[in-house]
C-alpha positions in Angstrom: -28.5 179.9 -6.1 -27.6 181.1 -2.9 -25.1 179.7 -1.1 -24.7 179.1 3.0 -21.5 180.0 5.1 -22.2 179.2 8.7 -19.3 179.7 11.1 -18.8 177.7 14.5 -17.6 180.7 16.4 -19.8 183.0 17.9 -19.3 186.8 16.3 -20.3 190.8 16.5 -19.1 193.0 13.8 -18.5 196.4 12.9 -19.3 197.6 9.1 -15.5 197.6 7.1 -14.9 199.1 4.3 -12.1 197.8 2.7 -10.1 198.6 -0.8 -7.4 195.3 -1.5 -4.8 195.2 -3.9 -3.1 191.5 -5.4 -1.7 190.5 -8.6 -1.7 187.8 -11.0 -3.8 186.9 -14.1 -3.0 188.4 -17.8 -4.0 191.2 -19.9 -7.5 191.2 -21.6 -7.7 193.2 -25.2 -11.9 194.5 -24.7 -11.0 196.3 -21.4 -12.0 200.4 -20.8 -9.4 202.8 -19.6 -10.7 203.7 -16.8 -13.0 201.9 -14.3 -17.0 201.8 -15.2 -20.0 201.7 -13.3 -22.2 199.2 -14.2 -26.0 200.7 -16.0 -28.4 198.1 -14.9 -29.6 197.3 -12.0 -28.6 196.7 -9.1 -30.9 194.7 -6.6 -31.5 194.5 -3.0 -32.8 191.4 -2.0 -34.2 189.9 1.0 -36.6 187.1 2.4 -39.4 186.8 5.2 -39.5 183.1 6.9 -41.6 181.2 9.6 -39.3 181.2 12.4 -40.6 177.7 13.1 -39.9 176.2 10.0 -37.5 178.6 8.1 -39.9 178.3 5.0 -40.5 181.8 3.0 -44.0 183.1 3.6 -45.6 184.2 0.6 -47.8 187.8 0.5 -46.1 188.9 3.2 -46.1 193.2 3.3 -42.5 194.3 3.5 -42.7 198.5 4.2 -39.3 200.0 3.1 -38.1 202.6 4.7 -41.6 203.3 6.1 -43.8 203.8 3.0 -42.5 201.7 0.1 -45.3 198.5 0.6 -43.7 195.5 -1.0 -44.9 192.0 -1.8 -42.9 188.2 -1.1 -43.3 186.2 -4.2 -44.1 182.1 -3.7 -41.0 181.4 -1.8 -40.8 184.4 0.7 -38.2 187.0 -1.4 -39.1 190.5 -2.2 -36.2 192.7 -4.0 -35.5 196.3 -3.9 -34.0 198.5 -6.8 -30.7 200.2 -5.1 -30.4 202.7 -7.7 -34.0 203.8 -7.3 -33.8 204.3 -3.8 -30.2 205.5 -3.3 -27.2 204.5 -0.9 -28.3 204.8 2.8 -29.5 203.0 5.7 -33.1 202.5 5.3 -35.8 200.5 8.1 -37.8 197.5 6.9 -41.3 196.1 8.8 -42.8 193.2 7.6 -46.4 191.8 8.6 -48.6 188.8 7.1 -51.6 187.2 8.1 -51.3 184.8 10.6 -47.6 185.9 11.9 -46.4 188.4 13.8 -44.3 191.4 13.0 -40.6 191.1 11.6 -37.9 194.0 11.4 -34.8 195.1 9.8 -32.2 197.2 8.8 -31.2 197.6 5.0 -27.9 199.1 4.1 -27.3 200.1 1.0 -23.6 201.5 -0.2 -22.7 201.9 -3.8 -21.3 198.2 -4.5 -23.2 196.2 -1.9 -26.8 196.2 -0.3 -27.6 193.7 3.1 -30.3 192.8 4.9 -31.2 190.2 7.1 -33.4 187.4 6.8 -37.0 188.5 8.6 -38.5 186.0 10.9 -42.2 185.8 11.5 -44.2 183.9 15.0 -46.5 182.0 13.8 -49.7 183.3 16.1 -51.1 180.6 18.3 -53.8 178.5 17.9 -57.1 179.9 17.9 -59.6 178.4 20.0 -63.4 178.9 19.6 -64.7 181.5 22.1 -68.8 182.2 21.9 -71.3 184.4 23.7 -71.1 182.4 27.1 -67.5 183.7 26.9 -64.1 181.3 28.2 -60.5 181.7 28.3 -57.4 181.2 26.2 -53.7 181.1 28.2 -50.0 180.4 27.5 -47.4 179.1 29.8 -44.9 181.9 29.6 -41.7 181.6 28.7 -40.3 184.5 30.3 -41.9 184.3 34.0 -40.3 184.0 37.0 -42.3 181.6 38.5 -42.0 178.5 36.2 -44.7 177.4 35.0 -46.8 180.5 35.3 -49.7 181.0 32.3 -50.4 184.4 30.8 -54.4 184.7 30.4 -57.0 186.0 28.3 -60.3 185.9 30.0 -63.6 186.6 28.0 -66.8 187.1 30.2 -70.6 186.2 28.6 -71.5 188.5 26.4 -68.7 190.2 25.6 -68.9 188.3 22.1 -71.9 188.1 20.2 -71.0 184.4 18.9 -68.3 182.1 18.0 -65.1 183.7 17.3 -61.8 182.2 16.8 -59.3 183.9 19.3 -55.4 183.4 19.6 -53.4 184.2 22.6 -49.8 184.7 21.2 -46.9 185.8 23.7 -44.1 187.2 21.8 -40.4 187.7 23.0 -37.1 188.7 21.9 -37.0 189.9 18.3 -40.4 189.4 18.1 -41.7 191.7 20.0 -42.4 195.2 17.6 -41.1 198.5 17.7 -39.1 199.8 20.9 -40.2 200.6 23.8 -40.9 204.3 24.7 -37.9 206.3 26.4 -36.3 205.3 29.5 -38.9 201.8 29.5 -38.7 198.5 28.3 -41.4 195.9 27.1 -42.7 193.1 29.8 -44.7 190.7 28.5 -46.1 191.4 24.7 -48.5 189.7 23.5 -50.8 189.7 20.5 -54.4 188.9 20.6 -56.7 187.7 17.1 -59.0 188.9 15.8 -57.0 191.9 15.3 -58.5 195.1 15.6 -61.9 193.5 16.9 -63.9 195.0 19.4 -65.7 193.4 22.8 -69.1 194.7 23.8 -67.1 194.0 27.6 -63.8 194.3 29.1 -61.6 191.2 28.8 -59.1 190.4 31.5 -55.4 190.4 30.1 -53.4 188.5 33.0 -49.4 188.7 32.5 -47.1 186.4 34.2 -44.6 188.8 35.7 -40.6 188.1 34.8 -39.2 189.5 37.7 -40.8 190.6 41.7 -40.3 194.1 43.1 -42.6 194.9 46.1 -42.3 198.5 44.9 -44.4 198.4 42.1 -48.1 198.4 42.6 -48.9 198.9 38.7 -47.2 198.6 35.5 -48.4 200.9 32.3 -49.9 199.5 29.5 -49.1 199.8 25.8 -50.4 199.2 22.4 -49.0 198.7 19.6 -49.8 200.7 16.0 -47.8 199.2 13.0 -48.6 201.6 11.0 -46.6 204.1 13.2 -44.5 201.4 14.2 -44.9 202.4 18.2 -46.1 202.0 21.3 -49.1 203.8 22.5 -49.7 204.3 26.4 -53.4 202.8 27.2 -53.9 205.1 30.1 -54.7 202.1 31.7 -52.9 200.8 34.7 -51.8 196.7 35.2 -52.4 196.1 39.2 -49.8 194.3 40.2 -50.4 191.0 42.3 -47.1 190.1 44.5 -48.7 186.8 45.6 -48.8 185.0 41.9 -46.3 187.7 40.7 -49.1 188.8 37.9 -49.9 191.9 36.5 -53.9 192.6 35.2 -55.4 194.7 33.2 -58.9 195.3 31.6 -59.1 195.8 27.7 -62.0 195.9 25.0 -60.3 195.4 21.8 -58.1 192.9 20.0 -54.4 193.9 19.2 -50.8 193.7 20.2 -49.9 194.9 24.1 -47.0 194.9 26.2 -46.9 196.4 30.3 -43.9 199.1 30.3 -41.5 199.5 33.1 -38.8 201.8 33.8 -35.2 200.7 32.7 -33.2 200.7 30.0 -30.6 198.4 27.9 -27.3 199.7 26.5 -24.6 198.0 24.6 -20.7 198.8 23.0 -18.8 197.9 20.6 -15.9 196.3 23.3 -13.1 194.6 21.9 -13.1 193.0 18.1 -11.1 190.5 16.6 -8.9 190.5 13.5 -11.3 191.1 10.2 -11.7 188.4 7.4 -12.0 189.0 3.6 -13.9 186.4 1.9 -13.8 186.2 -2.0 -17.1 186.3 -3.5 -18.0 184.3 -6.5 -18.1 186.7 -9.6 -21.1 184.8 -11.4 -23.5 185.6 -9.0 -24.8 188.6 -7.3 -26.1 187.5 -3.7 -25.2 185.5 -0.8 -26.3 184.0 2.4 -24.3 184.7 5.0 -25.3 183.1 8.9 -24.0 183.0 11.8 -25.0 181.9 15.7 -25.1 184.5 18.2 -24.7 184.6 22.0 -25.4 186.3 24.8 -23.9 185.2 28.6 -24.0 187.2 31.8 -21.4 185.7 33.9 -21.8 184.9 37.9 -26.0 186.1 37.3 -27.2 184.6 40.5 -30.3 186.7 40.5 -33.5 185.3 42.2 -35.9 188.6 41.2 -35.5 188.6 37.5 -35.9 185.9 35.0 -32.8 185.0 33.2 -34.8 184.5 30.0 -36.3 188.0 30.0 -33.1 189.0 30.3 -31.6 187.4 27.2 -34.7 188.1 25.0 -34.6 191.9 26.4 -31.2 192.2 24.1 -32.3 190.3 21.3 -34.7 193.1 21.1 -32.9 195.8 22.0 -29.3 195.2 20.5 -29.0 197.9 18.1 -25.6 198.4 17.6 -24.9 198.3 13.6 -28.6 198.5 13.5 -29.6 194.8 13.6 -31.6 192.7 15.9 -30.1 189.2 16.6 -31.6 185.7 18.0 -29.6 184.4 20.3 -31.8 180.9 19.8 -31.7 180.9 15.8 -29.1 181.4 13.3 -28.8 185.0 12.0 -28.3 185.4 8.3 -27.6 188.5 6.4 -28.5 188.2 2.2 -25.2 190.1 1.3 -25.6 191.9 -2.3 -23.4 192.3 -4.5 -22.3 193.4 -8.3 -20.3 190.3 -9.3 -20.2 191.1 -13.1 -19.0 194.7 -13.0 -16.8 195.9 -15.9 -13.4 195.7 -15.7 -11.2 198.2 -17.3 -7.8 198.7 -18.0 -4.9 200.9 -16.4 -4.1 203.5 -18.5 -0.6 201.9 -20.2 -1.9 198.6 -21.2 1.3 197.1 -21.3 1.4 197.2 -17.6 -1.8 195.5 -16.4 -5.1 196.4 -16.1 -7.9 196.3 -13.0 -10.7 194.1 -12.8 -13.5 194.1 -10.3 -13.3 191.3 -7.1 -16.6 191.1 -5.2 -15.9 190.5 -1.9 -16.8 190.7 2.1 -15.5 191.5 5.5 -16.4 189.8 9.0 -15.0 191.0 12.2 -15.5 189.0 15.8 -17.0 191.3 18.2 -17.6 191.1 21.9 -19.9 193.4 23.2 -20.7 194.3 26.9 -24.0 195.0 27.7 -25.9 196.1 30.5 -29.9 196.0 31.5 -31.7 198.2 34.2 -34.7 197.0 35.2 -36.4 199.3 37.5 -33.3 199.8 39.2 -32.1 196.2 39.3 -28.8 196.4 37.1 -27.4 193.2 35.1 -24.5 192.9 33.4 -23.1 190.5 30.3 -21.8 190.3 27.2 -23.3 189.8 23.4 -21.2 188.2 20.9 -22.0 188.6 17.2 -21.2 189.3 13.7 -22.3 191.9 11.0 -21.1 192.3 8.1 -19.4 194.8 5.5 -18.5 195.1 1.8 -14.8 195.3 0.6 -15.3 194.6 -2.9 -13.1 196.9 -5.6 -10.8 196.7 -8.6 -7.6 195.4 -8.1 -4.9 195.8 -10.3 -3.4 192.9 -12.4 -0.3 192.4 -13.5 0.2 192.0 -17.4 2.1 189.2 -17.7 2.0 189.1 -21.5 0.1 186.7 -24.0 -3.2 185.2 -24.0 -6.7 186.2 -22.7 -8.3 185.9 -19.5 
């Protein structure tokens, strides 16, 4: 069984790799001279869960590293052999009907594999949209203007009869892929039936997160899974200052975002003093979680939503190669060999080694800062990733007995 650690304080953390020495225990008789690799397997695994209620979805498609196609058993898990693939730091995508699109990063080192937990939106309700045509709209959550619904409108005849259709608006880590170079996403949302086509354009209305009387239009992008990127339509969002909307024609079903120009960096700023925790040998994975943050101190901006903000890093915080929720607990499945060999030292009447599984955290406070169309906003991201520092350690002989 897994078992939780959740701290109170709010972390970031750089990878450590860490080689400790103690003492204590006794001599064992079976040992090896010399340190051994373990010859089975050594796993890599991870979960997919409904954001909403944290329960693992089953049949979800995890892609590894961009072609592996996986599949989650009953309760949301899906594994990865580590000697198969190799040590390395591989991307994972993960889609399933009737959710949204999760991401990851999976390292992999010789001792240790992690991964975090993926978290897949629910898609919206569908609502029942025939050949006289209607409309299906969100309040969105990222507008400037409270209150302010993002809009699908279907005109007669554009469907041929009654079709269930989902309006979904998707934010922070939910929203796929990255934006192209030198943009960022506004406003993504998914509409079902995927990959279905209207005999007429729809109207796709965005609620806009921030006002700039420069722009006229905003880009529009699709998304492709498959590629995992963004695609430029070619067609243009006119921009509405009045309402502080953006609209756009389409024809077919699928994931879209507008584009603007910007860009969101981070750093690794100023970390605190590592800690070691002592795995338990028996086992061979653990759930690690932790709450992260993100603040921008003295933001008194009136032309930018503060929520867009805060969701623009959640998806764009790449620094150890992670996205993190700054509404949901983040949890990395830390892997681990908890049963490897020990051996002896080479005079037996000394000591011997034997293998302690363990982990390192580090507090990390990050600055970040988030240029949107020229309007610059600065804050700070605190969170924590974390690294192996299992090893052998060598123990004492103290004479007599086992261990």
């Amino acid at each position: 069984m897994k078992t939780n650690i959740r701290n109170s304080i709010l972390f970031a953390l750089l990878p450590v790799f860490l080689l400790l020495l103690i003492t204590g225990g006794c001599k064992k008789t079976s040992d090896s001279t010399t340190p051994v690799t373990p010859t089975a397997d050594f796993l890599l695994k991870g979960s997919v869960v409904n954001t909403t209620t944290h329960a693992g979805i089953a049949n979800a498609r995890v892609y590894f590293s961009g072609t592996t196609i996986l599949t989650t058993d009953a309760n949301g898990l899906y594994q990865v052999n580590c000697k198969t693939v190799g040590c390395g730091t591989y991307d994972v995508r993960v889609m399933a009907d009737g959710y949204g699109f999760g991401f990851a990063t999976a390292t992999i080192t010789t001792n240790a594999a992690m991964v975090n937990t993926i978290m897949l939106m629910p898609l919206g309700a569908p609502v029942t949209v025939g050949s006289t045509g209607g409309s299906v709209m969100v309040t969105d959550p990222e507008s400037l203007i409270p209150g302010s619904k993002t809009t699908l409108v279907i005109p007669a005849g554009a469907l041929s009869g009654n079709t269930s259709v989902s309006l979904t608006r998707f934010t922070g880590i939910h929203v796929p892929g990255y934006a192209p170079a030198n943009m960022l996403n506004l406003c993504a949302v998914n509409l079902s039936p995927a990959n279905s086509l209207a005999s007429q354009a729809m109207e796709l209305r965005f609620a806009l997160p921030f006002a700039d009387a420069s722009l006229n239009s905003l880009a529009l992008l699709r998304y492709d899974f498959e590629a995992n990127t963004w695609i430029n339509t070619g067609a243009p969002a006119q921009v509405d200052h009045v309402s502080n909307t953006a609209t756009v024609q389409v024809t077919a079903f699928g994931t879209y975002s507008l584009a603007v120009a910007g860009s969101f960096s981070e750093s690794n700023g100023t970390a605190g003093t590592p800690v070691t925790l002592a795995l338990d040998r028996s086992l061979s994975a653990i759930d690690l979680s932790y709450q992260a943050a993100n603040d921008y101190p003295g933001f008194t901006g009136t032309a930018i939503s503060l929520d867009y903000l805060r969701n623009v890093a959640a998806q764009n915080t790449r620094i150890n190669g992670t996205r993190t929720s700054f509404s949901d607990l983040t949890t990395v499945t830390f892997n681990y060999i908890g049963s490897k060999p020990d051996s002896l030292a080479g005079v037996k009447t000394t000591g011997y080694y034997r293998w302690f599984p363990k982990v390192v955290y580090t507090p990390q406070d990050m600055p970040m800062t988030t240029n949107v169309h020229g309007l610059i906003t600065n804050g700070f991201i605190r969170k924590q990733v974390y690294g192996p520092a299992s090893g052998y350690e060598f123990v004492h002989d103290q004479g007599g007995g086992g261990k």
